[in-house]
C-alpha positions as CSV (number, residue, x, y, z in Angstrom):
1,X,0.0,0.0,0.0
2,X,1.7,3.7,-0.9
3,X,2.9,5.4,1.8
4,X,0.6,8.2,1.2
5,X,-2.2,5.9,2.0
6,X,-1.4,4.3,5.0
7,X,-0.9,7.7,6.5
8,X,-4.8,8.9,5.4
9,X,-6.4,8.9,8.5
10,X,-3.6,11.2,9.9
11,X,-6.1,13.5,11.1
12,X,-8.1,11.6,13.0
13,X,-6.0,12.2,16.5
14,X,-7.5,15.9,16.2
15,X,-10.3,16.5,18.5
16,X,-13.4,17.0,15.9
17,X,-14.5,20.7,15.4
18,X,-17.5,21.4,17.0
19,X,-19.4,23.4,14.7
20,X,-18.7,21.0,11.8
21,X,-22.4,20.4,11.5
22,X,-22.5,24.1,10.5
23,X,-19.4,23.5,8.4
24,X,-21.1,21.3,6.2
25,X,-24.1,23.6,6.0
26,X,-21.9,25.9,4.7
27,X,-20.2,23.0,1.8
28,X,-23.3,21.5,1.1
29,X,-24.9,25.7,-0.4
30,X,-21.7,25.7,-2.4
31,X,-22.1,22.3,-3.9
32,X,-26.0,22.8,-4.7
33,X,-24.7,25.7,-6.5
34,X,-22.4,24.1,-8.7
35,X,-24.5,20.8,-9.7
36,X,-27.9,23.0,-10.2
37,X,-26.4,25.4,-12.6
38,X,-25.6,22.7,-15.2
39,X,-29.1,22.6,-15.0
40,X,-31.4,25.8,-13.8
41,X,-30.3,27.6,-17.5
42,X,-32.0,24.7,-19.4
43,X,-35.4,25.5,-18.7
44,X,-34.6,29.5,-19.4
45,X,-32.7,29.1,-22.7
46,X,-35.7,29.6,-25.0
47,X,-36.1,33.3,-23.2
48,X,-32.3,34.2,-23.0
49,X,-32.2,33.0,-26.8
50,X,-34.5,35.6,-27.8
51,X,-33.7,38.5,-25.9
52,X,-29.9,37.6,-27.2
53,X,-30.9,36.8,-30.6
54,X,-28.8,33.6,-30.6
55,X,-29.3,31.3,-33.3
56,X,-30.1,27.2,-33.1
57,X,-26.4,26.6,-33.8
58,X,-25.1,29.1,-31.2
59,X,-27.4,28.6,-28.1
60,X,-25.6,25.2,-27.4
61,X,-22.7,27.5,-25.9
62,X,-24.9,28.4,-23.0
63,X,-24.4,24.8,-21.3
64,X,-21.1,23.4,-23.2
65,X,-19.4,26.6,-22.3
66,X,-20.0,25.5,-18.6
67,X,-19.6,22.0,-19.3
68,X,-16.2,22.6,-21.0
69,X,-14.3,24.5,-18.3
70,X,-15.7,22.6,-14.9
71,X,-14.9,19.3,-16.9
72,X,-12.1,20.0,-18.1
73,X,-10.4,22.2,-15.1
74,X,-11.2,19.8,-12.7
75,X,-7.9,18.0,-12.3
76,X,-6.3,21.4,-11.9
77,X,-8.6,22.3,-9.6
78,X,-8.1,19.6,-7.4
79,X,-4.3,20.2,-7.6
80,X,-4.7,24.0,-6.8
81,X,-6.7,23.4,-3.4
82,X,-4.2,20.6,-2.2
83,X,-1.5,23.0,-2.8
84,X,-2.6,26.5,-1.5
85,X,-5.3,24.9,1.2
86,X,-9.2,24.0,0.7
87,X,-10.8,27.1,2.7
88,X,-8.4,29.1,0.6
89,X,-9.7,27.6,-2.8
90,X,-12.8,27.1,-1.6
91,X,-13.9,30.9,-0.9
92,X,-11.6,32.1,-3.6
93,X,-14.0,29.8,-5.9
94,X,-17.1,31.0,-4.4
95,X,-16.1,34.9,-5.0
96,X,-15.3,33.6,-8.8
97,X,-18.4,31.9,-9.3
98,X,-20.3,34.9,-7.8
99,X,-18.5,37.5,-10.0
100,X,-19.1,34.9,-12.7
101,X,-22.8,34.7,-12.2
102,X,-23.2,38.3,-12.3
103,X,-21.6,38.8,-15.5
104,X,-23.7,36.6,-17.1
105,X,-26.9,37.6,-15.9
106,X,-26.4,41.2,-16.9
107,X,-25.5,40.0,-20.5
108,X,-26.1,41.9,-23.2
109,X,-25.3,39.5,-26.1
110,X,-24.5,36.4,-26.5
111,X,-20.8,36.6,-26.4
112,X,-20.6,38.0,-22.9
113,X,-23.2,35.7,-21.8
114,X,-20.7,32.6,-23.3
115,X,-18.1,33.9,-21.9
116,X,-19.6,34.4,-17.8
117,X,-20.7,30.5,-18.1
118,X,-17.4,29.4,-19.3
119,X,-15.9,31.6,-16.2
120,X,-18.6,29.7,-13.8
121,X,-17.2,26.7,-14.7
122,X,-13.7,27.7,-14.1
123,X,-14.5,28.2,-10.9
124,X,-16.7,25.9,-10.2
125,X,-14.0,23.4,-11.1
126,X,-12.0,25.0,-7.8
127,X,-14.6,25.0,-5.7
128,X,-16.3,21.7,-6.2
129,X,-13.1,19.4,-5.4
130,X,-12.3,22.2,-2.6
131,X,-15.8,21.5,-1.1
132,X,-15.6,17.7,-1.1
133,X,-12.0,17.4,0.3
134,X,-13.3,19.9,3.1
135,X,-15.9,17.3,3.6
136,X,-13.8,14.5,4.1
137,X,-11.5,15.9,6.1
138,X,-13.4,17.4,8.7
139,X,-15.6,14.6,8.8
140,X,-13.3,11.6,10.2
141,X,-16.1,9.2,12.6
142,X,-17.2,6.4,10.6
143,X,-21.0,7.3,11.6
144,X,-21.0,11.1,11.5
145,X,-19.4,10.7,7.8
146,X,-22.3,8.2,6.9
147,X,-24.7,11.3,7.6
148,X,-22.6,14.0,6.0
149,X,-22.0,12.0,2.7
150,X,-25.7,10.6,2.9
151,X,-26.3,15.3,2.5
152,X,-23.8,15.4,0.0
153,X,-24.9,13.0,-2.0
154,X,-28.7,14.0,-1.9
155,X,-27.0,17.2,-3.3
156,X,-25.1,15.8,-6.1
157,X,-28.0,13.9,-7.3
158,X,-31.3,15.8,-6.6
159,X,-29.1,19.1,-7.8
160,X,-29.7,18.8,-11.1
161,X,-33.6,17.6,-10.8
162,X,-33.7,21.2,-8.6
163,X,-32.0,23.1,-11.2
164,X,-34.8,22.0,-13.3
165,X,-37.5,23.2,-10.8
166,X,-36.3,26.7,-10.1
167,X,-35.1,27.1,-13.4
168,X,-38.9,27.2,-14.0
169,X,-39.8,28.7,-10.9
170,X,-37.8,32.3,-11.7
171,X,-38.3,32.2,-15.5
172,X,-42.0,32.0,-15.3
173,X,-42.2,34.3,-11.9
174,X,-39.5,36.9,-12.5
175,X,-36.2,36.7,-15.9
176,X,-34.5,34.1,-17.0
177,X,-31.6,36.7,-15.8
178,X,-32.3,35.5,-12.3
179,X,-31.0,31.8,-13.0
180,X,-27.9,33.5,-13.0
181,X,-28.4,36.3,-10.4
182,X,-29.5,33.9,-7.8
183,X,-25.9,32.6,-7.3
184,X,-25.2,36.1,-6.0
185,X,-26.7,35.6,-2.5
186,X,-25.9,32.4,-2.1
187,X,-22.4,32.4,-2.8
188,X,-22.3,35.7,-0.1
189,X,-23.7,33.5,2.7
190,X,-21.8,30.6,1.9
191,X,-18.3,33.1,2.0
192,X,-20.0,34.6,5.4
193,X,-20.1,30.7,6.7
194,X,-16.8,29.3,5.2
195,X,-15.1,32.4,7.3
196,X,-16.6,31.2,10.2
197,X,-17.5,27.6,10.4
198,X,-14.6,26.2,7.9
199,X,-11.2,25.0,9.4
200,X,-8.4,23.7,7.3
201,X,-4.6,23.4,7.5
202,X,-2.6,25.3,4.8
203,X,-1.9,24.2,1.8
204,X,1.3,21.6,0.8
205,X,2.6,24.4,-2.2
206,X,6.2,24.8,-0.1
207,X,7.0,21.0,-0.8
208,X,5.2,20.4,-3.9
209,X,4.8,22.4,-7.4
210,X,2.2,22.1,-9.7
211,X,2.9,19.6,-12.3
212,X,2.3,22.1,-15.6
213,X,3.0,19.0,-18.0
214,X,0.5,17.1,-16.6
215,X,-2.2,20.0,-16.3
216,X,-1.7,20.5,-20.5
217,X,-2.4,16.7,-20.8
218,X,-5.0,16.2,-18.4
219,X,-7.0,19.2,-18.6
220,X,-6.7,19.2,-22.4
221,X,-7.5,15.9,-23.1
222,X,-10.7,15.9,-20.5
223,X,-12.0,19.5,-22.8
224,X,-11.6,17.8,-26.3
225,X,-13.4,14.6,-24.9
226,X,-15.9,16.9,-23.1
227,X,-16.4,19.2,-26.3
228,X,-16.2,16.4,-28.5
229,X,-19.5,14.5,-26.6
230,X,-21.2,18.3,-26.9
231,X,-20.6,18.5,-30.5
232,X,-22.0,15.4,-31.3
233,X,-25.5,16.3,-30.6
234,X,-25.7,18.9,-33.4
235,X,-23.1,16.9,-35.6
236,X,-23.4,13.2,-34.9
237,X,-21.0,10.7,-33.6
238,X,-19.3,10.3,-37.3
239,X,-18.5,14.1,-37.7
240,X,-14.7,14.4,-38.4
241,X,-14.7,17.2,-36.0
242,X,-16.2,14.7,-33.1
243,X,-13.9,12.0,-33.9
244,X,-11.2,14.1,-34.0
245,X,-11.9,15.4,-30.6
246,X,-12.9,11.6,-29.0
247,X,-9.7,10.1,-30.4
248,X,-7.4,13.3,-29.8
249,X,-8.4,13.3,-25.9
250,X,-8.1,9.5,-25.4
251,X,-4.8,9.9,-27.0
252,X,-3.6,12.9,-24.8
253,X,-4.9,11.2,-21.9
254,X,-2.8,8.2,-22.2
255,X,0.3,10.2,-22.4
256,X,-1.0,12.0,-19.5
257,X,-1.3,8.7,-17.5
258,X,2.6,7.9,-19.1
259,X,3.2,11.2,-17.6
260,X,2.2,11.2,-14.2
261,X,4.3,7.8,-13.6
262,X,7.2,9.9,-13.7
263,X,6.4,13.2,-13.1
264,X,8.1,14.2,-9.4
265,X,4.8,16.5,-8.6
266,X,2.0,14.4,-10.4
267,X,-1.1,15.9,-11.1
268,X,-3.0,12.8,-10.4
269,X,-0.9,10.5,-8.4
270,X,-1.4,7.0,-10.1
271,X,-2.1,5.2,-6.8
272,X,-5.3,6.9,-6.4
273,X,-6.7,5.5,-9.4
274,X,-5.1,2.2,-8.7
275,X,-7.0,1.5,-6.1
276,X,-9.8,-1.1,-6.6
277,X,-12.3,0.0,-4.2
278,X,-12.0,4.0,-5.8
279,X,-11.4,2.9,-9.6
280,X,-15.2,1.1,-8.9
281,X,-16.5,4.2,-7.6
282,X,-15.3,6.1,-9.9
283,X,-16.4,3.8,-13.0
284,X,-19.9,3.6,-11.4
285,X,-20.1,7.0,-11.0
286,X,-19.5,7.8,-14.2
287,X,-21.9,5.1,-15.6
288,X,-24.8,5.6,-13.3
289,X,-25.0,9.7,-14.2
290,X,-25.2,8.9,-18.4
291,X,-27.9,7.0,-17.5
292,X,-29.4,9.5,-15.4
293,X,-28.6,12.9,-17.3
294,X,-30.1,10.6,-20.0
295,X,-33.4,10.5,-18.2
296,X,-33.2,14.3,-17.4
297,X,-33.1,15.6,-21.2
298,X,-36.2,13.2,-22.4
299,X,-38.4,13.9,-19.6
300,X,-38.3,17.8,-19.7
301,X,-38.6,16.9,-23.4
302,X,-41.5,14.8,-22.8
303,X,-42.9,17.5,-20.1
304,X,-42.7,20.5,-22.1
305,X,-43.1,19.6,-26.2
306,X,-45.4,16.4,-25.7
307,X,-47.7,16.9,-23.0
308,X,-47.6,21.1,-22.7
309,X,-46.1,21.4,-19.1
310,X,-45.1,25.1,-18.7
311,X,-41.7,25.6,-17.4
312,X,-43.0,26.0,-13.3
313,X,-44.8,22.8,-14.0
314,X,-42.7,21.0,-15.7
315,X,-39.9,21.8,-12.8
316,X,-42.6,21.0,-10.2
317,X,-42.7,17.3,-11.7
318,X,-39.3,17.0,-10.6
319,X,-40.0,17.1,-7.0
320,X,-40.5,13.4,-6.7
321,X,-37.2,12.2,-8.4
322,X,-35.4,14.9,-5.7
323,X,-37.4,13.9,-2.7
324,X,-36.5,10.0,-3.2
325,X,-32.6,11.2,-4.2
326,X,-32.7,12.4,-0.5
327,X,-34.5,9.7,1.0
328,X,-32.2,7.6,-0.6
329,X,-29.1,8.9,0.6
330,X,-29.8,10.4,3.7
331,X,-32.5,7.8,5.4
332,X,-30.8,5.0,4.2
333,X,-27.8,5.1,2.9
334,X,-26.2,7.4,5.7
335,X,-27.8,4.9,8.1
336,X,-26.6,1.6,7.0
337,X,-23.2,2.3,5.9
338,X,-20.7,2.0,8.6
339,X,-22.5,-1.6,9.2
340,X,-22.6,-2.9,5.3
341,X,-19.9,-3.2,2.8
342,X,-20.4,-0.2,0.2
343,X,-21.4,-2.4,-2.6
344,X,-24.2,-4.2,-0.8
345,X,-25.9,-0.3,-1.1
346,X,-24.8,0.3,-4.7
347,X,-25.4,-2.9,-6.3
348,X,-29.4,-2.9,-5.4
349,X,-29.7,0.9,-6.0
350,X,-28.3,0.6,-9.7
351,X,-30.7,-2.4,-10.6
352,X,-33.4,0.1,-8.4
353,X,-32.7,2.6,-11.2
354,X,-32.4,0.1,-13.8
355,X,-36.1,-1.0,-13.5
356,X,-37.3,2.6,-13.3
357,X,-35.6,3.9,-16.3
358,X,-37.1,0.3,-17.7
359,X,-40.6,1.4,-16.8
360,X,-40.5,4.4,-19.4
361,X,-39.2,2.4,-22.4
362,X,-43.5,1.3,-22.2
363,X,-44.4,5.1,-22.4
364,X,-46.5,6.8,-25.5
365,X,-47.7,10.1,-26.3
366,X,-50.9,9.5,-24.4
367,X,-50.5,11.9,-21.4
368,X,-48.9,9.1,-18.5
369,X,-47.4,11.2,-16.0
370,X,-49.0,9.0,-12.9
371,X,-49.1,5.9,-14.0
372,X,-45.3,6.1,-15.9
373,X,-43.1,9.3,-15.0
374,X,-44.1,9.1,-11.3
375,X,-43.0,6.0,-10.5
376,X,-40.3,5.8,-12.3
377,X,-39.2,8.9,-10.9
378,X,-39.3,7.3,-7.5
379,X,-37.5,4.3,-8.6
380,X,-34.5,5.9,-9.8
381,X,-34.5,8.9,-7.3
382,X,-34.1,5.8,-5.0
383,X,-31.7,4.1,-6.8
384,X,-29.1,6.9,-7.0
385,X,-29.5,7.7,-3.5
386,X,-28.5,4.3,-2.7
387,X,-25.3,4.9,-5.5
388,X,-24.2,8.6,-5.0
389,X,-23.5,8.3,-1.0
390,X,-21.3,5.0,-0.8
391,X,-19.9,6.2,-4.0
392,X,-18.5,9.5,-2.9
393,X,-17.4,7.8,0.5
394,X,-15.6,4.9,-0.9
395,X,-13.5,7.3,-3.2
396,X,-12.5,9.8,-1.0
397,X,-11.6,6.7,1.6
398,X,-7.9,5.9,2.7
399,X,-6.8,9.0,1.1
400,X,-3.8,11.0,1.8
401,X,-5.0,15.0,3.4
402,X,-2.3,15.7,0.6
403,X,-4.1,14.3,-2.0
404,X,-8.1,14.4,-0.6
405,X,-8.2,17.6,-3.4
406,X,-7.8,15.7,-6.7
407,X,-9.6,12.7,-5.8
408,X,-12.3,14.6,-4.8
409,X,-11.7,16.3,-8.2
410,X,-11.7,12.7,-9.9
411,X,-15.1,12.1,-8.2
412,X,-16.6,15.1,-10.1
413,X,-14.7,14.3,-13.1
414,X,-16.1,11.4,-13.5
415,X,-20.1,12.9,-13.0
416,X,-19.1,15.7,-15.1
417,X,-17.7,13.8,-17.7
418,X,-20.4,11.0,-17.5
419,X,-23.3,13.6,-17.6
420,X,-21.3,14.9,-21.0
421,X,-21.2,11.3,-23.2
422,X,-24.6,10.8,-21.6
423,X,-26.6,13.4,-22.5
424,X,-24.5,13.5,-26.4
425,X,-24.7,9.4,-26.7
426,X,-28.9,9.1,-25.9
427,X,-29.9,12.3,-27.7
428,X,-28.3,11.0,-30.8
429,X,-30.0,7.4,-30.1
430,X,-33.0,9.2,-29.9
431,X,-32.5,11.7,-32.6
432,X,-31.6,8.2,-34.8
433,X,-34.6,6.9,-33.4
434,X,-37.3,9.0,-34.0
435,X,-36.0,9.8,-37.9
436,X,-36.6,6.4,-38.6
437,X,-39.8,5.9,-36.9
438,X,-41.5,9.2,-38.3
439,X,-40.3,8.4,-41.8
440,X,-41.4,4.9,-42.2
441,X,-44.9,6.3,-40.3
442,X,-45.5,9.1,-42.3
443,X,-45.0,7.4,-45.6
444,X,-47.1,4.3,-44.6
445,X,-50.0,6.7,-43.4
446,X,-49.9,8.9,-46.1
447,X,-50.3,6.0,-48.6
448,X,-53.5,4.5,-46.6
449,X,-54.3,8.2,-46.8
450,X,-54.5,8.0,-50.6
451,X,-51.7,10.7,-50.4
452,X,-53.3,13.1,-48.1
453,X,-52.3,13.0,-44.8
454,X,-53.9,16.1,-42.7
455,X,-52.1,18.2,-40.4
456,X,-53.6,16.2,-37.3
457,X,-52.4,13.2,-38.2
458,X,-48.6,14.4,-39.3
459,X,-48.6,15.9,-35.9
460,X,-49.8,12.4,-34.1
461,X,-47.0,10.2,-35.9
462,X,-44.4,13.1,-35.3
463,X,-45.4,13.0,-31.8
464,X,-45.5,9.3,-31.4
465,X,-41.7,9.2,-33.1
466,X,-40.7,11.3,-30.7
467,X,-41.5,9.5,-27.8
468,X,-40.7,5.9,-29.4
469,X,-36.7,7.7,-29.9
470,X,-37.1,9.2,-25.7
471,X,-38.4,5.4,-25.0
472,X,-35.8,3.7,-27.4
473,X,-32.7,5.6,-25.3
474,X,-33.9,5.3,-22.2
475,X,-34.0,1.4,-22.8
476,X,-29.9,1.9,-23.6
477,X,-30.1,3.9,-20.5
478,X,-31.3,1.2,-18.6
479,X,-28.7,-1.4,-20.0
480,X,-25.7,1.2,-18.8
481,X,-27.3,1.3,-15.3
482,X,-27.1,-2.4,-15.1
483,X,-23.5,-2.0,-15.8
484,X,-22.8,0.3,-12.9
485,X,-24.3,-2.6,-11.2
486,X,-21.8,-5.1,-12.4
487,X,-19.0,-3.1,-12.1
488,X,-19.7,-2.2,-8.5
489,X,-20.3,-5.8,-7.9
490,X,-17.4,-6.9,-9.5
491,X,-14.6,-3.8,-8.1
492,X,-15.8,-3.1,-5.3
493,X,-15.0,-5.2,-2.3
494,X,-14.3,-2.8,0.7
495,X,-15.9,-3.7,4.0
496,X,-17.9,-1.6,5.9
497,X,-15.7,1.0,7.5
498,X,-15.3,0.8,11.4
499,X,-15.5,3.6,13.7
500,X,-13.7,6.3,12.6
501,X,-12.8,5.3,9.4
502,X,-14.5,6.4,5.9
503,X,-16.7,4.1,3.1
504,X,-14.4,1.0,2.1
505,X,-11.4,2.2,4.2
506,X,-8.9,-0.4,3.0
């Protein structure tokens, strides 16, 4: 076992703070704030695109341009709060991603607007890891870790189904400005708290320098991969541009894992991925959030185009998938892991998911909200609530203080860059989907038509194609949920931790 492992728990002999509670009020803000605002624009873009005049083509930029830089800045990140200290990068992140989110909401074209989403994620990609590592290092009892992971992981899964619902909530009630405004007051509080309720120990920059090398590789191969998944919506998967991308960020992350096997200062040191127990977790991360981002796109789809929903409504249908996210995570995951092994939680609550995402592939363009979204909703609100909280445990176990920064950057890495293939692989399933279905309809109902197929029926098979491509990728959804299964079956083998030790300590 690497030295820097078997010293991990190092700061356990320290008497635990006693407003940590408070403390991880304080993360737990921050972190809704970065997972929601992948989301809370989505549900405003239709409004910004107008008063902006962006075109189809350009409006894209308003999520890949966060996706890009918190995807691909992670790493670094990671690095930069182990170095200079995790309060430090954690409020310096929050002030960013304030400034950031005031920019963009007083946009006045689409550039700037671009440009203060691509500056979000910059910062986001400090403070998420920063957040995280502050978690699991102030957090050291087996039991009171169970809890604060079973909050964090609510967060990390319900955020995006909350972006949804006050995405809605202040582009119906007040602009779709406010998406962006609202980070404003929320990143002031959480300053205010981390000030006060946040303890770390500085940072380890006076015996370690940051690995540039490894920051080009990494960082650059994770934003051609991340861009190349974003480009393939609008292209397809067979565009030169998104092969070029695919291939030219596998390739530069290869060299970048060459790299950091002999780098002195290693961005990502390779025993932290080495690891059984946190290589599972971080594979089933990564699998289980394609699936679910997958399920996110259709269903406001489904919501908003097929069945009407306005925006407040159609956010408001998200509350179930949120509620059972945190029951999930907080009621029973946080209860019965520090007495079962990790995977004994993650296994059942990817096949939980599994069967709920396999519970749409059945739905049509009849209006089936209560008798299909609903439970299915439940289901995999369940299911990831069972995944996200042993997940996030078991990978940030047995780690190094030194080092709790960019693993807890390789947690979000791998949801980041998960909810990116995800959301590009099923939309183009769909897309392919639906083509095929509509044209083979169309053309068999306009011949019993005699060749004149009215306006209400055109609409009724376009309507039904859609749905059958939602239904068709949501069954591929289903079959990569099922693989999180196996693979946290089959990697992860940590015990349950005893007391004062974290998820799968080894």
């Amino acid at each position: 076992m690497p030295q820097s492992e078997t010293h991990a728990q190092g700061e356990t002999a320290t008497p635990p703070d006693p407003r940590r509670w408070w403390g991880l009020v304080v993360i737990a803000l921050a972190q809704l704030m970065v997972v929601l605002d992948a989301t809370i624009v989505n549900i405003a873009l239709p409004s910004a695109q107008r008063e902006l005049h962006m075109s189809d083509a350009n409006r894209q930029w308003v999520i890949t341009a966060y996706t890009l830089a918190f995807g691909g800045l992670l790493l670094l990140g990671g690095r930069i709060a182990d170095l200079v200290g995790r309060k430090r990068a954690f409020v310096t992140g929050l002030v960013g991603f304030a400034v950031a989110s005031a920019l963009g909401g007083a946009a006045t074209g689409q550039g700037m607007l671009f440009g203060a989403r691509a500056l979000q994620g910059a910062f986001g990609a400090l403070l998420a890891p920063a957040a995280l590592s502050l978690l699991t290092t102030t957090f050291t009892d087996g039991k009171e870790r169970g809890k604060a992971f079973g909050i964090y992981g609510a967060i990390a899964g319900g955020g995006s189904a909350i972006g949804l619902i006050a995405g809605g909530l202040l582009t119906e009630y007040l602009d779709w400005r406010w998406c962006l405004y609202v980070n404003v007051p929320i990143a002031l509080i959480a300053i205010a708290g981390a000030w006060v309720f946040l303890h770390d120990r500085r940072g380890h920059g006076g015996a370690a320098r940051l690995d540039v090398p490894g920051v080009l590789l990494g960082c650059g191969g994770l934003v051609a991969i991340v861009y190349g998944c974003s480009e393939a919506q609008p292209r397809g998967w067979n565009d030169g541009l998104v092969l070029g991308m695919l291939v030219g960020g596998a390739a530069l992350l290869v060299i970048f894992a060459w790299w950091q096997s002999r780098a002195r200062y290693p961005l990502l040191p390779l025993h932290i991925v080495r690891n059984r127990n946190r290589a599972g977790a971080f594979l089933t991360m990564a699998l289980a959030v394609i699936a679910m981002f997958g399920m996110f796109l259709f269903m406001t789809y489904y919501l908003q185009v097929v069945l009407g929903y306005s925006p407040v409504k159609t956010g408001m249908a998200f509350l179930p998938i949120t509620a059972a996210i945190i029951v999930g995570s907080t009621q029973i995951s946080a209860r019965l892991l520090h007495h079962i092994p990790p995977r004994v939680l993650m296994v059942p609550g990817a096949v939980l998911a599994a069967a709920g995402l396999a519970w749409l592939t059945t739905l049509t363009a009849e209006p089936a909200y209560v008798s299909h979204v609903l439970p299915s909703e439940i289901l995999v609100g369940l299911g990831m609530g069972l995944i996200f909280m042993p997940v996030m445990a078991t990978a940030t176990a047995g780690v190094a203080p030194q080092d709790s920064g960019v693993t807890s950057a390789t947690v979000n890495t791998a949801q980041q860059v998960g909810g990116s293939i995800g959301t590009a692989l099923l939309n183009t399933i769909a897309t392919s989907a639906s083509a095929t279905y509509i044209g083979s309809h169309l053309a068999s109902a306009a011949r019993e038509a005699g060749g004149r197929l009215t306006p209400a029926a055109r609409d009724g098979v376009v309507k039904d194609g859609v749905v059958h491509g939602f239904t068709v990728a949501i069954g591929w959804g289903a079959g990569i949920m099922l693989m999180a299964a196996v693979v946290a079956g089959v990697l992860v083998n940590g015990k349950a931790p005893k007391h004062g030790e974290g998820a799968g300590a080894p």
